[in-house]
C-alpha positions as CSV (number, residue, x, y, z in Angstrom):
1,X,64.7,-83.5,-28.0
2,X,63.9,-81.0,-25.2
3,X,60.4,-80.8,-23.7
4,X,58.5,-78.2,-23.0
5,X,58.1,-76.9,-19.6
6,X,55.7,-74.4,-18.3
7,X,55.9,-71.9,-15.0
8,X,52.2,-70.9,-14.0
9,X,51.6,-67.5,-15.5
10,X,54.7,-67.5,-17.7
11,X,55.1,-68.8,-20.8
12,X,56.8,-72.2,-21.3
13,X,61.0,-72.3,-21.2
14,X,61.6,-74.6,-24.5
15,X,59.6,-76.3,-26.9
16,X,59.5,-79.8,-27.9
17,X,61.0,-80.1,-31.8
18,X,59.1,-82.4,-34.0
19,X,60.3,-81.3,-37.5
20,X,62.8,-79.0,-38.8
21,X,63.1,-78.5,-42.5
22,X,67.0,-77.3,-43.4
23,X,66.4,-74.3,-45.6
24,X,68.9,-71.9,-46.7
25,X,69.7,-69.3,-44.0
26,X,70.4,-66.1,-46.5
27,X,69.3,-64.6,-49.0
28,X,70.3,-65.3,-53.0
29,X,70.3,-64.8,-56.4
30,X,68.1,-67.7,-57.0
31,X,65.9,-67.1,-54.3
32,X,65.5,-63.5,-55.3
33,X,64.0,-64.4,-58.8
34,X,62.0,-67.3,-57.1
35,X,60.1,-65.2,-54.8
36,X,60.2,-62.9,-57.6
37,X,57.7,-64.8,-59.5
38,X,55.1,-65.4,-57.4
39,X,52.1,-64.1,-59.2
40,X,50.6,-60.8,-59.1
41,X,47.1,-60.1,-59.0
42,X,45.6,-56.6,-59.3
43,X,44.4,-55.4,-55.8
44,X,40.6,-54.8,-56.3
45,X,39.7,-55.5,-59.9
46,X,36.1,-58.1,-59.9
47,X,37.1,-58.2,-63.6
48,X,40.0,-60.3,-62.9
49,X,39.2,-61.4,-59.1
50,X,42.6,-62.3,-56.7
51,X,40.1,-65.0,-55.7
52,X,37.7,-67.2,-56.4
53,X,33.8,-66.7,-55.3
54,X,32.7,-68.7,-52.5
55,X,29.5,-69.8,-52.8
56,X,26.5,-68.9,-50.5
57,X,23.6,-70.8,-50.0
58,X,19.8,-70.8,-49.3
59,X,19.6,-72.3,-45.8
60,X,15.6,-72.8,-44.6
61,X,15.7,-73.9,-40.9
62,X,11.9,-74.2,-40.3
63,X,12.2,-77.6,-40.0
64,X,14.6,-76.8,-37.1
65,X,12.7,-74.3,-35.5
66,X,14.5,-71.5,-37.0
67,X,14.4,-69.2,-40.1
68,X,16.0,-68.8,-43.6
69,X,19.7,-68.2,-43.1
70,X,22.3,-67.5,-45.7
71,X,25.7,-69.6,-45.7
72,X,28.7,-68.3,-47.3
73,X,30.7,-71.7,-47.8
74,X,34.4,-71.3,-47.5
75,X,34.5,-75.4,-47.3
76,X,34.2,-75.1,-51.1
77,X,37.9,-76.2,-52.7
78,X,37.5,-74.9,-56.1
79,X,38.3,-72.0,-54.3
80,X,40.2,-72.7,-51.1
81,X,42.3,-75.8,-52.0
82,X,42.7,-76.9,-48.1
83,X,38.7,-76.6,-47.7
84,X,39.1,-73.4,-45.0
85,X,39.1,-69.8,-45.6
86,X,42.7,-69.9,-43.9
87,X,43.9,-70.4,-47.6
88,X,43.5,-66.6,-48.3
89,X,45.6,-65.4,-45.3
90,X,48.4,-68.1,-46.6
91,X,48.3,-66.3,-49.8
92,X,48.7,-63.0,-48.5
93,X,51.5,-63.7,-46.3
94,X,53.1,-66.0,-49.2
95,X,53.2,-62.5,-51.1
96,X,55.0,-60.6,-48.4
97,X,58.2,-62.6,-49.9
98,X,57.5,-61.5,-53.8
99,X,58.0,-58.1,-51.9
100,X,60.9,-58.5,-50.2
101,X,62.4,-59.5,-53.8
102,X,61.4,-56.9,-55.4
103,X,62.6,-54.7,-53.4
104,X,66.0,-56.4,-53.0
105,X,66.2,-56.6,-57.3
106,X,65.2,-52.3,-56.7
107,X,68.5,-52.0,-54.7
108,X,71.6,-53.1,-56.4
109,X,73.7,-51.3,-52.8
110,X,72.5,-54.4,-51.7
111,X,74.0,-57.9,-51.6
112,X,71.1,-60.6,-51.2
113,X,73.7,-62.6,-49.8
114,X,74.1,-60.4,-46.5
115,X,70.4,-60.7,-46.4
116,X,68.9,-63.0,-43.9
117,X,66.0,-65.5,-45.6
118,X,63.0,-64.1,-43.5
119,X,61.0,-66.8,-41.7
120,X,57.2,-66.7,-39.8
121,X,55.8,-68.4,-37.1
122,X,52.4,-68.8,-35.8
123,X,50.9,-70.6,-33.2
124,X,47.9,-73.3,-35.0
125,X,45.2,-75.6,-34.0
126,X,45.8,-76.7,-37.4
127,X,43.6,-75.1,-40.5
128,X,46.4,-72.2,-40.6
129,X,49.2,-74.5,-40.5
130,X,47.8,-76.7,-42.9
131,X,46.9,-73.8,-45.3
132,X,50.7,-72.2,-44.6
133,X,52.6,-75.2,-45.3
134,X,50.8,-75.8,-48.2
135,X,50.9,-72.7,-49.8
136,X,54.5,-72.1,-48.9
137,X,55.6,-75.7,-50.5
138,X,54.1,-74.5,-53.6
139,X,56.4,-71.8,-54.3
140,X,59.2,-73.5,-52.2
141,X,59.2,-70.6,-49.7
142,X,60.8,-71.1,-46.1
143,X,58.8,-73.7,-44.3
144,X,56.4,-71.8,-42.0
145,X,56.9,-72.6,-38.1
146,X,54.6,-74.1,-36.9
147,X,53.6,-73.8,-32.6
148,X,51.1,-76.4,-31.4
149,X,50.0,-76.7,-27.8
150,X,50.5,-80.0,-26.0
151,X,46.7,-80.8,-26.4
152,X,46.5,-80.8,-30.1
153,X,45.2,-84.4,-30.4
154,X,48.2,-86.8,-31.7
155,X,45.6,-87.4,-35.5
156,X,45.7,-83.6,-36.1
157,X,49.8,-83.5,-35.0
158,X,50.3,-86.4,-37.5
159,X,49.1,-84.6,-40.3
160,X,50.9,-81.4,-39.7
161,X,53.9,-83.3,-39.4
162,X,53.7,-84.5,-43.1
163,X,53.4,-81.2,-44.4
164,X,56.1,-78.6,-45.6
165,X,56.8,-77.1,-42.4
166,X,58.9,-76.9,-39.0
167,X,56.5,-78.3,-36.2
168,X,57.0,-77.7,-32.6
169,X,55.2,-78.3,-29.3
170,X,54.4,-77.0,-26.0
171,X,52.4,-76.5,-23.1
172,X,50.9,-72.9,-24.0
173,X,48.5,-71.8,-21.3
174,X,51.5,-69.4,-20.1
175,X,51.3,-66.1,-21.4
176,X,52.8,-66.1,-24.9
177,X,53.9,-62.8,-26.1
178,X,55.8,-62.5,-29.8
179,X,59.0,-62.7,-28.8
180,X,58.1,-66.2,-26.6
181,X,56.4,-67.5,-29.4
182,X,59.7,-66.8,-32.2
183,X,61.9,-68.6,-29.3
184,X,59.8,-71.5,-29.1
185,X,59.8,-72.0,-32.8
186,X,63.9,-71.5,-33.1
187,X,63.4,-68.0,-35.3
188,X,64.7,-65.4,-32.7
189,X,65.3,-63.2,-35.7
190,X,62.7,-64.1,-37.7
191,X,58.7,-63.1,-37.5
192,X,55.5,-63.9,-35.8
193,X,52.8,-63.9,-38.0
194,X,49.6,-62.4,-35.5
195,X,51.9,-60.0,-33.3
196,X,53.0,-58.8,-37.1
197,X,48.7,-58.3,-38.4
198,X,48.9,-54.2,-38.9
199,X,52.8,-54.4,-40.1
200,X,52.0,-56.8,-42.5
201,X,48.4,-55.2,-43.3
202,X,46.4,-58.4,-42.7
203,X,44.0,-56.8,-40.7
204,X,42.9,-55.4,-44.0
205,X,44.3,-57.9,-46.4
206,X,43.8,-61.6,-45.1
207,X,40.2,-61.6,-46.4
208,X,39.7,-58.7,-48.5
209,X,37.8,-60.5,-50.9
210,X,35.9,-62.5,-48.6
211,X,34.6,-59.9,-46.9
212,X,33.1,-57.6,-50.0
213,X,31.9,-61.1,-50.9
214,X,29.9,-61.1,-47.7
215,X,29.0,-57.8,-47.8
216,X,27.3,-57.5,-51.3
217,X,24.8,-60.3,-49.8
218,X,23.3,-57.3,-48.1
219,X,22.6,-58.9,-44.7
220,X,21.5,-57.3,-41.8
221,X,23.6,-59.5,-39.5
222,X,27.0,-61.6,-40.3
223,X,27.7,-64.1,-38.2
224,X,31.5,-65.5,-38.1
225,X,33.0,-68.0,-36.0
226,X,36.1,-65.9,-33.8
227,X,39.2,-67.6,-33.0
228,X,42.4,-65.0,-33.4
229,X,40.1,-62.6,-34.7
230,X,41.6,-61.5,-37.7
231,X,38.2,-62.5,-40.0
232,X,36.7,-60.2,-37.5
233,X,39.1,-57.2,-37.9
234,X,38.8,-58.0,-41.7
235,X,35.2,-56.7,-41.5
236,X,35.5,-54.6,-39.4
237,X,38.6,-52.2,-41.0
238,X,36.7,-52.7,-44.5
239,X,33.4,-51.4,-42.6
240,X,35.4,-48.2,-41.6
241,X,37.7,-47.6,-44.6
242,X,33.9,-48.4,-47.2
243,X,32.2,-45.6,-44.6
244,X,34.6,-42.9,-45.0
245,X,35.3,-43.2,-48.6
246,X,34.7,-40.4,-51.1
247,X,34.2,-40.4,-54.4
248,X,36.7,-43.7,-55.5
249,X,34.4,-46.2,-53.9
250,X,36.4,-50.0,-54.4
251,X,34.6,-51.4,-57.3
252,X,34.7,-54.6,-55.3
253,X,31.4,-53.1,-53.4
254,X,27.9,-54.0,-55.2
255,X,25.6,-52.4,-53.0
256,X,25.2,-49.4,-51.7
257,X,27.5,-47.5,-49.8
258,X,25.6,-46.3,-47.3
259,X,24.1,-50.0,-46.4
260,X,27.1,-51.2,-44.8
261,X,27.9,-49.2,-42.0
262,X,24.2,-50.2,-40.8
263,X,25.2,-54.1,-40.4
264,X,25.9,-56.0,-37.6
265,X,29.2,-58.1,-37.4
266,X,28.6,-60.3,-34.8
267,X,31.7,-62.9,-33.7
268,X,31.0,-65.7,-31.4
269,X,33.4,-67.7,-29.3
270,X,32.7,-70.8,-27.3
271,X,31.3,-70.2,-23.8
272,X,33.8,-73.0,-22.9
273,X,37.4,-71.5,-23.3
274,X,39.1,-74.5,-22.3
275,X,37.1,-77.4,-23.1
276,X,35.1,-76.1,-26.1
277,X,34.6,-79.2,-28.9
278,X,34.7,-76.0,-31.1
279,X,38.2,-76.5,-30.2
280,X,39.7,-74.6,-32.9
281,X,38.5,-71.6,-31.6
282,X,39.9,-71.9,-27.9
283,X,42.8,-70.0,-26.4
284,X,44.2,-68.8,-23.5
285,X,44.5,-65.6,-23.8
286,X,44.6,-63.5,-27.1
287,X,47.5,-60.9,-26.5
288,X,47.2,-59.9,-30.3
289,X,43.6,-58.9,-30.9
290,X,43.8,-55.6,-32.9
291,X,40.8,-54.0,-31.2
292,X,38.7,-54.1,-28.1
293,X,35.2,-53.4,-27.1
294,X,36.1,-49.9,-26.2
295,X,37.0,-50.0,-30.6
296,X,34.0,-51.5,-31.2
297,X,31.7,-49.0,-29.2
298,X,33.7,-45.8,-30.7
299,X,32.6,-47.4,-34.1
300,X,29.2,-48.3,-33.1
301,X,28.9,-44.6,-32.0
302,X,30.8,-42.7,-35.1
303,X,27.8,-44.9,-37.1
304,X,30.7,-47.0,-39.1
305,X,29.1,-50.6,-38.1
306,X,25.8,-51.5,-36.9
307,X,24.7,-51.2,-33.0
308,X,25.5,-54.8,-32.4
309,X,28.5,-55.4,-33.9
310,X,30.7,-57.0,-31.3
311,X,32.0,-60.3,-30.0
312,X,29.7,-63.0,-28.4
313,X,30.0,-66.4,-26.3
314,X,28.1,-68.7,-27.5
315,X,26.7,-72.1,-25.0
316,X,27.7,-75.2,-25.9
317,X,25.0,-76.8,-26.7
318,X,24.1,-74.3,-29.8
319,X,27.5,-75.4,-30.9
320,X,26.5,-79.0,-31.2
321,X,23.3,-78.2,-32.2
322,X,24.6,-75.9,-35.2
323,X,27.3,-77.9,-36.1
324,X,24.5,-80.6,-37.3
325,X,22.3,-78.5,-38.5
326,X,25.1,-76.8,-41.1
327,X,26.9,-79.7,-42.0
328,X,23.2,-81.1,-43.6
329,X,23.7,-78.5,-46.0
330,X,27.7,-78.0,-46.2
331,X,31.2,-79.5,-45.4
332,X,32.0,-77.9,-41.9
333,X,33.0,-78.7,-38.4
334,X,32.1,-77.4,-34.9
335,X,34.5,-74.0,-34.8
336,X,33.4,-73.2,-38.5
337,X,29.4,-73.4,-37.1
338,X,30.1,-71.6,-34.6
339,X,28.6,-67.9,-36.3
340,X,25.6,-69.9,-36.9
341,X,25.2,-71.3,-33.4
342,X,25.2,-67.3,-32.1
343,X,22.3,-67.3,-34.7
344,X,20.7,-69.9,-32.8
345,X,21.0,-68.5,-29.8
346,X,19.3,-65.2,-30.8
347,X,17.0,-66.8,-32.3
348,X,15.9,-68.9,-28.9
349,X,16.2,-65.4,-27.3
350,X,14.0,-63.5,-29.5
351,X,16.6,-61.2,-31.0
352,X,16.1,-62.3,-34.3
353,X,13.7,-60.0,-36.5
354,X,11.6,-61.7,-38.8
355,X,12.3,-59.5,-41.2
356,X,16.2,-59.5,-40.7
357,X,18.2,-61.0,-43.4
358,X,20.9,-63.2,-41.6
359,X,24.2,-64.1,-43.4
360,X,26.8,-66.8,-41.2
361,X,29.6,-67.7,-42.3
362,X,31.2,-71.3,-42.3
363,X,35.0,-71.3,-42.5
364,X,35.2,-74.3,-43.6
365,X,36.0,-77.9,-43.2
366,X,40.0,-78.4,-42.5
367,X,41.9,-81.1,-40.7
């Protein structure tokens, strides 16, 4: 098997190979009405919700110093089967194949068997691999491609590598850009899943319903942990596509309109990039973020999200520290604390109102 090497400020040459599954390469008739039948939810109906409520809980911290906090759970498996919200973006990308069919079956000019069998990769600390592979296996979709980095530890690797998926690994502190990260993962031709977010509308998508979920809790502040960003962007495209609407307002929304522009979406990251034990939020370098601060100031100014809305870096020690003070009240683990640790710390620096209600999410507990 080759091994992965890596050039300083390049990214690395070849990858080492730990699993391939063999998968047809193109398209056909079979394949067509399997993909076909992936279910079909309607987009924003609460009557007949895509997804299942997570639930949010009643979190007094007195006891630690702090104040009532609300905890949106995304641990809970009734609704995410892998115990992560990562579930919800494997079901959305899952669907971009039922597409594909349908639009194949809409085109008789075309012969499916000319059409290549569209495959993703992503790079994973885990919880989206995890949430892919499973998802995928259920509808017997192409195994996802999985990229891990040479630090995963070998416990986390071992699972992956009895899932439903291609598994590869390499030294990724280079700097990774799509078409690196499709080479590394033998899929050349195929796609990769973050450089892909607007394309495939996950920006909007991913966690649609986790987000109007969140937002009918009426909080002053959310707190969410911030790893590739895309929960972020998922608040933060729904805050500007709720503020400007007129008239068809998504019937997904229970409190006012006007109230959600006001609140504050507030990511944190470790302070730590590199050695963080909130490890499932460390990277490199994050080539596919969607927007920047300059994004977040134009909305901030234009009144579509609340005047401190942005992205944070949280100490380590509020990491630790919130990681045991959330899992006393749900299933989590140090990234998925982290929107409560930047809680902490605003608490401690007396930026927390009283009177503020404070919503953070947990992402939940994966592998």
């Amino acid at each position: 098997m080759p091994k992965s090497r890596t050039l300083r400020g390049h990214a690395p040459q070849e990858a080492e190979i730990l699993k391939q599954i063999p998968y047809p390469l193109f398209m056909n008739r079979e394949l067509v009405e399997r993909f076909a039948a992936i279910p079909l939810y309607e987009s924003n109906n609460p009557k007949k919700p895509e997804w299942r409520e997570t639930p949010v809980i009643l979190a007094d911290l007195s006891r630690y110093g702090y104040g009532i906090v609300l905890i949106k759970d995304e641990s809970d498996k009734r609704s995410n089967p892998t115990g992560t919200f990562k579930d919800r973006l494997a079901w959305e990308v899952d669907t971009i194949y039922r597409e594909m069919a349908i639009s194949l079956d809409a085109n008789p000019g075309i012969d499916p068997r000319r059409v290549r069998v569209p495959r993703f990769s992503i790079i994973t600390n885990g919880n989206a691999g995890l949430a892919l592979a499973k998802m995928f296996e259920k509808y017997w979709l192409p195994p996802v491609k999985l990229l891990i980095d040479t630090s995963c530890p070998e416990e986390r690797v071992g699972i992956l590598l009895k899932q439903y998926a291609d598994v590869y690994r390499a030294d990724l502190r280079g700097e990774l850009g799509d078409k690196d990260i499709r080479k590394l993962t033998n899929n050349s031709s195929g796609i990769e899943i973050d450089s892909s977010i607007r394309c495939l509308d996950l920006n909007s998508v991913a966690y649609d319903w986790h987000v109007f979920e969140a937002l009918n809790q009426g909080a002053d502040k959310i707190f969410v942990p911030y790893g590739s960003g895309l929960l972020f962007e998922n608040y933060l495209t729904w805050q500007r596509m709720i503020g400007r609407m007129s008239g068809n307002i998504d019937p997904r929304l229970k409190v006012p309109q006007g109230a959600v522009p006001s609140m504050n979406i507030m990511a944190a990251e470790p302070r730590m990039i590199v050695n963080s034990s909130a490890d499932k939020l460390v990277k490199y370098h994050n080539p596919f973020a969607i927007s920047s601060e300059s994004d977040w100031r134009v909305m901030k100014k234009l009144g579509l999200s609340g005047h401190e809305t942005g992205k944070y870096r949280v100490p380590e020690e509020y990491i630790d520290e919130a990681y045991r003070i959330m899992s006393k009240f749900v299933p989590c683990e140090k990234s998925s604390s982290a929107g409560l640790a930047l809680y902490l710390f605003q608490y401690d620096m007396g930026m927390i109102s009283p009177d503020e209600k404070c919503l953070a999410i947990n992402t939940g507990k994966g592998i």
